[in-house]
KOLZABA-80184 format. One record per residue (C-alpha): z, y negated, x negated; residue number from 1. Coordinates in nm, 4 decimals, always signed. Last residue first. Example, Ala and Ser with C-alpha at 12.3 -4.5 7.8 and 13.67 -1.06 7.14 Angstrom:
REM residues 2
<Z = +0.7140; Y = +0.1060; X = -1.3670; n = 2>
<Z = +0.7800; Y = +0.4500; X = -1.2300; n = 1>
END
This chain:
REM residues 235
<Z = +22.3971; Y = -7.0261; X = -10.0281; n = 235>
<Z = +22.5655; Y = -7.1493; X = -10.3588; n = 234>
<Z = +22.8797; Y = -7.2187; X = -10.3465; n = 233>
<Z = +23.0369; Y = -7.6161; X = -10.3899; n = 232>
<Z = +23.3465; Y = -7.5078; X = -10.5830; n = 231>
<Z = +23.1752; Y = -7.7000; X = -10.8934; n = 230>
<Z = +23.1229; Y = -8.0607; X = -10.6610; n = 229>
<Z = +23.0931; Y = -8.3257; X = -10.8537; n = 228>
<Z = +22.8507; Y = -8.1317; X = -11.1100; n = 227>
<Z = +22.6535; Y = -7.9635; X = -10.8574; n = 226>
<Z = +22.6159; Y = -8.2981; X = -10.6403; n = 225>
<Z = +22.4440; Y = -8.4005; X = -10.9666; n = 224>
<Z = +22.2164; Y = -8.1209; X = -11.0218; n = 223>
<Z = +22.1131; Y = -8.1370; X = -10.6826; n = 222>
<Z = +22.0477; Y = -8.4961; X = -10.6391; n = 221>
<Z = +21.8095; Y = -8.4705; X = -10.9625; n = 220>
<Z = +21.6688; Y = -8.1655; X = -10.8331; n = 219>
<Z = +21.5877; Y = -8.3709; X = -10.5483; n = 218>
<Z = +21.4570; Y = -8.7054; X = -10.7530; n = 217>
<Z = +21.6826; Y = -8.9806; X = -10.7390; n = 216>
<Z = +21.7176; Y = -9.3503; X = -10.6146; n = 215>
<Z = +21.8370; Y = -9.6454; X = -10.7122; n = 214>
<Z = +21.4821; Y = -9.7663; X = -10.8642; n = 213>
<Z = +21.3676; Y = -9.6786; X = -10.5142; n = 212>
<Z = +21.5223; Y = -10.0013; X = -10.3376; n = 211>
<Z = +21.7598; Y = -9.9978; X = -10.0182; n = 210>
<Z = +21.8350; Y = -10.3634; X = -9.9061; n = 209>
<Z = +21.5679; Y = -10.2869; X = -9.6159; n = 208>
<Z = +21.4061; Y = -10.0277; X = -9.7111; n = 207>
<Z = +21.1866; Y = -10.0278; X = -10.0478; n = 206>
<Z = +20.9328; Y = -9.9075; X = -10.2936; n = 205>
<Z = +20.7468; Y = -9.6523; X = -10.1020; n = 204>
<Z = +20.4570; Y = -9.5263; X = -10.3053; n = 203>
<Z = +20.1324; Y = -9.4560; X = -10.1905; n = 202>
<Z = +19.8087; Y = -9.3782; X = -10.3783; n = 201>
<Z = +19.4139; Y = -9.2746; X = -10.2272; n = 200>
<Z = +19.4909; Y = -9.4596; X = -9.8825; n = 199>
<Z = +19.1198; Y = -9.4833; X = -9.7622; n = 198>
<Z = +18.8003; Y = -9.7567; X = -9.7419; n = 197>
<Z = +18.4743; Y = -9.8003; X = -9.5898; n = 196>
<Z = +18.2579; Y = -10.1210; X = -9.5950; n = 195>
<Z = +18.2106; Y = -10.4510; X = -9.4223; n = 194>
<Z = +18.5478; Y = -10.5825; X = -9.5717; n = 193>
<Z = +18.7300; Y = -10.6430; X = -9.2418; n = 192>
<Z = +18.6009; Y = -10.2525; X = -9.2058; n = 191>
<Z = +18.8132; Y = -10.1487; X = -9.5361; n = 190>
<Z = +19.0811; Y = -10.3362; X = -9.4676; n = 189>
<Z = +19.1094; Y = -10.1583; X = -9.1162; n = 188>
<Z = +19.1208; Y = -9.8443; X = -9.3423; n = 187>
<Z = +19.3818; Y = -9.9792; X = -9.5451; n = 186>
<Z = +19.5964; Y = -10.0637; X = -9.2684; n = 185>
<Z = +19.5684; Y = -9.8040; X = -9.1105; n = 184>
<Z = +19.6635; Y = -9.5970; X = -9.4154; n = 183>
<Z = +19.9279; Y = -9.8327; X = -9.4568; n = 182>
<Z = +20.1052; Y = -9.7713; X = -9.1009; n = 181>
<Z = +20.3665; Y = -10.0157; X = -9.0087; n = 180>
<Z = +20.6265; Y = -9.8900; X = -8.7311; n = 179>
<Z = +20.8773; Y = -10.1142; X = -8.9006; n = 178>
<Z = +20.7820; Y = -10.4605; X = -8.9765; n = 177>
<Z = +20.5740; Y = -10.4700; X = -9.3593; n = 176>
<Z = +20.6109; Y = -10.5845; X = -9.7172; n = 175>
<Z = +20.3011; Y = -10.4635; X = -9.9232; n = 174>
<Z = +20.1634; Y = -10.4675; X = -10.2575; n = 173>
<Z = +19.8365; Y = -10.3777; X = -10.3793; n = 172>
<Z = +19.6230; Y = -10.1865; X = -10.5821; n = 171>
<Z = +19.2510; Y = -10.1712; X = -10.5505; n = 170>
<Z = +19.0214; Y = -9.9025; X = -10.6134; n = 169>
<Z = +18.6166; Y = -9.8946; X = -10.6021; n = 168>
<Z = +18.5869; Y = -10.0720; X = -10.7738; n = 167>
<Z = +18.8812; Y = -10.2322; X = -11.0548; n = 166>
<Z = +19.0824; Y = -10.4413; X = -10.8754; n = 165>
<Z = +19.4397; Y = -10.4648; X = -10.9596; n = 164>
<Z = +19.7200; Y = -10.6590; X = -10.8012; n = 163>
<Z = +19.6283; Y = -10.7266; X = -10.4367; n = 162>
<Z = +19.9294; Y = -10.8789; X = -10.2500; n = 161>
<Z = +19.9798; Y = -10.8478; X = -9.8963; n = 160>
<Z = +20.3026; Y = -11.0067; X = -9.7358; n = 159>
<Z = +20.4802; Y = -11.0092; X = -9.3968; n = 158>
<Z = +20.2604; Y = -10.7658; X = -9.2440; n = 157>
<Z = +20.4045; Y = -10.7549; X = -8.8712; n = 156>
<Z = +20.3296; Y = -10.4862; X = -8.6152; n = 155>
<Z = +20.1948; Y = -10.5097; X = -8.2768; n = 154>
<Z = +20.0790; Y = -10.1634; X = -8.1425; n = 153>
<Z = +19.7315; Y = -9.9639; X = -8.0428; n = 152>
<Z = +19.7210; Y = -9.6893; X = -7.8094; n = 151>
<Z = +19.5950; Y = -9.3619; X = -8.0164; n = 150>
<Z = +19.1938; Y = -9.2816; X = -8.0141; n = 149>
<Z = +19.1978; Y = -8.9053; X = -7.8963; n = 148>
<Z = +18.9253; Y = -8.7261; X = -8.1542; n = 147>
<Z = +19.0341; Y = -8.3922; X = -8.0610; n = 146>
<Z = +18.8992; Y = -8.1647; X = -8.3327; n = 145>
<Z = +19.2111; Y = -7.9307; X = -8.3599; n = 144>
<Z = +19.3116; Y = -8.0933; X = -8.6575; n = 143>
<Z = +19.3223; Y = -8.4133; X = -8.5049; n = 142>
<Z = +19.5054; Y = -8.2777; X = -8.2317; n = 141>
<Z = +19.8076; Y = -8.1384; X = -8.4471; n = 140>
<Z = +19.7883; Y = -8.4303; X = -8.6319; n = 139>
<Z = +19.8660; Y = -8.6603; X = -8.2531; n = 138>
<Z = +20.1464; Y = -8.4236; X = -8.2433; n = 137>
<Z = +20.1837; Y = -8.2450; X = -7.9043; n = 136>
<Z = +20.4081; Y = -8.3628; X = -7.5847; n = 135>
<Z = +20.1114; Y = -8.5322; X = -7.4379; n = 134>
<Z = +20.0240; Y = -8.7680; X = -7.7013; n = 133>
<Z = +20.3353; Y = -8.7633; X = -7.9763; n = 132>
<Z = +20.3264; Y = -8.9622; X = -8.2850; n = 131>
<Z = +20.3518; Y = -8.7286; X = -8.6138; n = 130>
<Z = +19.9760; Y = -8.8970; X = -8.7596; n = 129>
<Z = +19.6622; Y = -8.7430; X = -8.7993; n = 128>
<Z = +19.4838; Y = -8.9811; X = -8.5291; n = 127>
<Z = +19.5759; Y = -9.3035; X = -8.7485; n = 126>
<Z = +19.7635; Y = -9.5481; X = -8.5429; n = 125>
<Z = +19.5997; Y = -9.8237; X = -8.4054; n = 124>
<Z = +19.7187; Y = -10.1680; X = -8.5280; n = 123>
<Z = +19.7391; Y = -10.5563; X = -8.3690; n = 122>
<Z = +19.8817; Y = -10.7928; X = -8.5837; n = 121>
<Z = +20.1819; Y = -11.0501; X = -8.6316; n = 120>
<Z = +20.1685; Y = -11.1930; X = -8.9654; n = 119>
<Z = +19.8782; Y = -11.1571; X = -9.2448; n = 118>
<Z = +19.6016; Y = -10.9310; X = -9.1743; n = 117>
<Z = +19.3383; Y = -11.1981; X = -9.1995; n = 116>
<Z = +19.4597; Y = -11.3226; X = -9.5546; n = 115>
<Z = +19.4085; Y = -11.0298; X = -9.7126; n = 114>
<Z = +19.0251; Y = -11.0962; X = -9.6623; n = 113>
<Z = +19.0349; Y = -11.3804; X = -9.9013; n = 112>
<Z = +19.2047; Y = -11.1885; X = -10.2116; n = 111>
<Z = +18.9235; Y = -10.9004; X = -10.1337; n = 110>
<Z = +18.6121; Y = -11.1620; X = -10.0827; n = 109>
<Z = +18.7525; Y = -11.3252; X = -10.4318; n = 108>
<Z = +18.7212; Y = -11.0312; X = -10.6302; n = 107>
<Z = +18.3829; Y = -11.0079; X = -10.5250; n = 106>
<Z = +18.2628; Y = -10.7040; X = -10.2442; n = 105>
<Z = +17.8600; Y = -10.7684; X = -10.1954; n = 104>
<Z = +17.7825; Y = -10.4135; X = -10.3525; n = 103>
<Z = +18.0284; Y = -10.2035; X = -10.2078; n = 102>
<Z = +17.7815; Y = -9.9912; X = -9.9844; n = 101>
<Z = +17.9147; Y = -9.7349; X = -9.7429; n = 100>
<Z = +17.9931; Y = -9.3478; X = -9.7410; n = 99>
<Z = +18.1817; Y = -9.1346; X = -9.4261; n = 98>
<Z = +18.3079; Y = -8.8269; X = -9.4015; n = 97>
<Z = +18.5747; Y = -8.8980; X = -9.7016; n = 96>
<Z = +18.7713; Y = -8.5371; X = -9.7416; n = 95>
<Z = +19.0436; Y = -8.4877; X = -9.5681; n = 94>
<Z = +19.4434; Y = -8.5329; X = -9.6771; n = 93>
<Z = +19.3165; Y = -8.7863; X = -9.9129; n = 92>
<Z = +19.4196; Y = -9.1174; X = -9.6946; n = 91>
<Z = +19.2298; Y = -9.2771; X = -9.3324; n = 90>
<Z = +19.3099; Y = -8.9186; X = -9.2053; n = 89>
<Z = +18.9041; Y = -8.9131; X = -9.0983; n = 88>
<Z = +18.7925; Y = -8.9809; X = -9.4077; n = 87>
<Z = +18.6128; Y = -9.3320; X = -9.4550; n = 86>
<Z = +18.4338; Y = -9.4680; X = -9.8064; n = 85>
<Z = +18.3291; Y = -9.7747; X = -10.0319; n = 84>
<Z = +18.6703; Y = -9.8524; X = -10.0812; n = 83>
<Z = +18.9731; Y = -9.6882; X = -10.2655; n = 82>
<Z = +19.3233; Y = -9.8670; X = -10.1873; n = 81>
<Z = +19.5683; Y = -9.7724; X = -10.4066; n = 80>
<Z = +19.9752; Y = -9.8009; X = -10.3639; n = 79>
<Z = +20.2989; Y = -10.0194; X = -10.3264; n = 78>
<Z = +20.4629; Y = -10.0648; X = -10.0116; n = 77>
<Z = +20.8093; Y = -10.2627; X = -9.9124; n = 76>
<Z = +20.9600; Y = -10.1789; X = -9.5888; n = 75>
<Z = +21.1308; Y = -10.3612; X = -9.3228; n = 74>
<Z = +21.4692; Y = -10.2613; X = -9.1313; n = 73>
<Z = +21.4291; Y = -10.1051; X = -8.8147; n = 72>
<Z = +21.4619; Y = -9.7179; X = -8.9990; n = 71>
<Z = +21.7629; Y = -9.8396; X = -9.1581; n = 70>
<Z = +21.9281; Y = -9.9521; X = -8.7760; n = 69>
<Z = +21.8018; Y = -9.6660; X = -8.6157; n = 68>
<Z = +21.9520; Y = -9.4291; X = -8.8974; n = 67>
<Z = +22.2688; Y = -9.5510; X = -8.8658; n = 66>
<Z = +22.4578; Y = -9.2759; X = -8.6390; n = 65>
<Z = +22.3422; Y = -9.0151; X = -8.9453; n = 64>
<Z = +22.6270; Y = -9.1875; X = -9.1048; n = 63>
<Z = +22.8703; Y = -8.9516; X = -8.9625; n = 62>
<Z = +22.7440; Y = -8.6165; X = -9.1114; n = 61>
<Z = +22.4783; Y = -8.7129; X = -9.3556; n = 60>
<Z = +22.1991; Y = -8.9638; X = -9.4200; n = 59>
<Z = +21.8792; Y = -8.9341; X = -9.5822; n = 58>
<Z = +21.6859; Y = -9.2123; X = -9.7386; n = 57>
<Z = +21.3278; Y = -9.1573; X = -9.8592; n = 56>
<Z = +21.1978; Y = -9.3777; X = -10.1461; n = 55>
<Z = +20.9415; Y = -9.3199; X = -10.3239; n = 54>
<Z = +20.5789; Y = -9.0547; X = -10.2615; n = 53>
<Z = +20.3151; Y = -9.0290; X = -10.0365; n = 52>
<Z = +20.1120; Y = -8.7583; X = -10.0088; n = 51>
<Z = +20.3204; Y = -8.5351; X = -9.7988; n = 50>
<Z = +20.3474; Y = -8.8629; X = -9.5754; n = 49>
<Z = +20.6757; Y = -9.0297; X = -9.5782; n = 48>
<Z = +20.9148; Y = -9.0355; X = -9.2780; n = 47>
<Z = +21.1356; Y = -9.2897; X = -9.2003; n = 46>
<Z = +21.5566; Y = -9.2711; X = -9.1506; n = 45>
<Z = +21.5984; Y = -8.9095; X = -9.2257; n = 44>
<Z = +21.8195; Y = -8.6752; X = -9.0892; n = 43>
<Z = +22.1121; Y = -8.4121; X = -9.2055; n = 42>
<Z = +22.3861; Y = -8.2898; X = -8.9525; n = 41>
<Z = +22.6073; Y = -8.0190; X = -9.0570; n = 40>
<Z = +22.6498; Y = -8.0843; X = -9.4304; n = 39>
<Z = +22.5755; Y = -7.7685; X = -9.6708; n = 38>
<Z = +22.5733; Y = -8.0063; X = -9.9227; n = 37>
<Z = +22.3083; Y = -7.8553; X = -10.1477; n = 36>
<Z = +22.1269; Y = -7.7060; X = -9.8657; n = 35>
<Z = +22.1319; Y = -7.9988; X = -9.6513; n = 34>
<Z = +21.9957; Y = -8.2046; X = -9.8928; n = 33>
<Z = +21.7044; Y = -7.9497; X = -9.9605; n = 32>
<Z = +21.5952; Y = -7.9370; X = -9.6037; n = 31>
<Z = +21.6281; Y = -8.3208; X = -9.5793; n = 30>
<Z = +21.3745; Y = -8.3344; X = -9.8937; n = 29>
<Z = +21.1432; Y = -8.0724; X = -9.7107; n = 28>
<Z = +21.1229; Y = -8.2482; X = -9.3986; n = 27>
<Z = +20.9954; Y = -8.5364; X = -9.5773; n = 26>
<Z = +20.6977; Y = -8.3442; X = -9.6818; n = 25>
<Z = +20.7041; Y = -8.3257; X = -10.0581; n = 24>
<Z = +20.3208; Y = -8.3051; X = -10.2725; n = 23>
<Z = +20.4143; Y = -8.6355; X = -10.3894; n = 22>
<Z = +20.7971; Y = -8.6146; X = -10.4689; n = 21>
<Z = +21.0669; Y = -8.8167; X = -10.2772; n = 20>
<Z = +21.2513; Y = -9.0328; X = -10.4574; n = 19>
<Z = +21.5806; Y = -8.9691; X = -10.2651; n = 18>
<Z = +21.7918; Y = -9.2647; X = -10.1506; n = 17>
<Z = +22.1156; Y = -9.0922; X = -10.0043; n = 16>
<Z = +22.3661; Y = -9.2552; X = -9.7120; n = 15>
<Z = +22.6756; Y = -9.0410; X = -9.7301; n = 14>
<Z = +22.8911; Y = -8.8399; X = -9.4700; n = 13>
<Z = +23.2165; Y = -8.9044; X = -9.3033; n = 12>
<Z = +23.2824; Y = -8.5873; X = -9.2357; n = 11>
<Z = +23.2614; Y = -8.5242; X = -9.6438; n = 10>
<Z = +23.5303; Y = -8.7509; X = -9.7231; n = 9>
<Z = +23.7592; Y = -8.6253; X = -9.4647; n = 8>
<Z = +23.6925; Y = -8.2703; X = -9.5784; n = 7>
<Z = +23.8013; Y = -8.4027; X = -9.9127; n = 6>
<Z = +23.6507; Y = -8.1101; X = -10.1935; n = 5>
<Z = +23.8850; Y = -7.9295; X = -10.4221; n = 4>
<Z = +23.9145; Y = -8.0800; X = -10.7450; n = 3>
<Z = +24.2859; Y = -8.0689; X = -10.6614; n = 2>
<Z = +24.5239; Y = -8.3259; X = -10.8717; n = 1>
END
């Protein structure tokens, strides 16, 4: 039998769960899939913020046509809230600008407030995120110093769990519509709360029927597509 590679096969193209790394833009992880595979056409279905980390799925050749559908499906969150404090990329990318009291927050004021975000919601966009205003990246503004407030958009938080408090952090656990943004939603926690808060930990757990404990690390991927595929050169 050959051990040479099925063109066929590879037209057809995979769906891959990486676990992408914290530090990783998801750019990055597609760059490093297409390098491995040397597959013509590599996308992702939902980016990850450089500080984020979990579960990034890339498709290849054919099944890039599904991305819509994966990126429509809902997500599952897990992560850090830190209160008491604003920065103006609503996670650690910037430095907090902004300081507020914590005092009057009880364990029970933080399980309560969940509550309000809950269902169908209203959400602005953080400024430093990839959504276009005028042709340019609303980050690429922000960074500039434009302080454009983004249209706001209906998104659905279908649950909110808090699992560790411990001021001024707080885990939690999210499942969320598509087009959800958790460092909006953490700073909007933060002002249901009467204080400041930002995204200091965020880990992508799940897509859809996708979850990250199926999923690999690049040089994970790599080593493993090596060892499939021996004849595979390297560029």
């Amino acid at each position: 039998m050959s051990d040479k590679p099925n063109p066929s096969a590879r037209a057809k193209g995979e769906i891959l769960l990486i676990n992408k790394p914290y530090g990783w833009t998801s750019f990055q992880a597609v760059k490093k899939v297409r390098y491995v595979t040397r597959a013509k056409k590599v996308g992702h279905a939902g980016t990850l913020d450089p500080l984020a980390s979990g579960l990034l799925i890339i498709c290849t050749e054919q099944q890039t046509k599904g991305i819509q559908a994966i990126q429509d499906a809902e997500k599952e969150y897990e992560g850090t809230i830190t209160l008491g404090a604003t920065t103006p990329s609503y996670d650690m990318e910037t430095e907090p600008n902004e300081h507020f009291p914590t005092d009057h927050i009880t364990e029970a004021l933080i399980h309560e407030t969940t509550k309000q975000f809950l269902g169908e919601i209203e959400q602005i966009p953080p400024l430093f995120s990839a959504i276009k205003v005028d042709g340019k990246r609303a980050y690429t503004l922000a960074r500039q110093g434009d302080a454009t407030v983004l249209k706001s958009r209906r998104i659905s938080i279908y649950d909110f769990d808090i699992t560790r408090i411990e001021l001024p952090e707080v885990d939690f656990q999210v499942r969320c519509s598509k087009g959800t943004y958790i460092r909006s939603l953490a700073y909007d926690f933060g002002k249901a709360l009467n204080t400041g808060a930002y995204l200091s930990r965020l880990v992508r757990t799940k897509i859809g029927e996708h979850s990250l404990e199926n999923a690999v690390l690049p040089q994970e991927f790599e080593d493993a597509w090596r060892a499939k595929n021996p004849r595979t050169e390297v560029l």
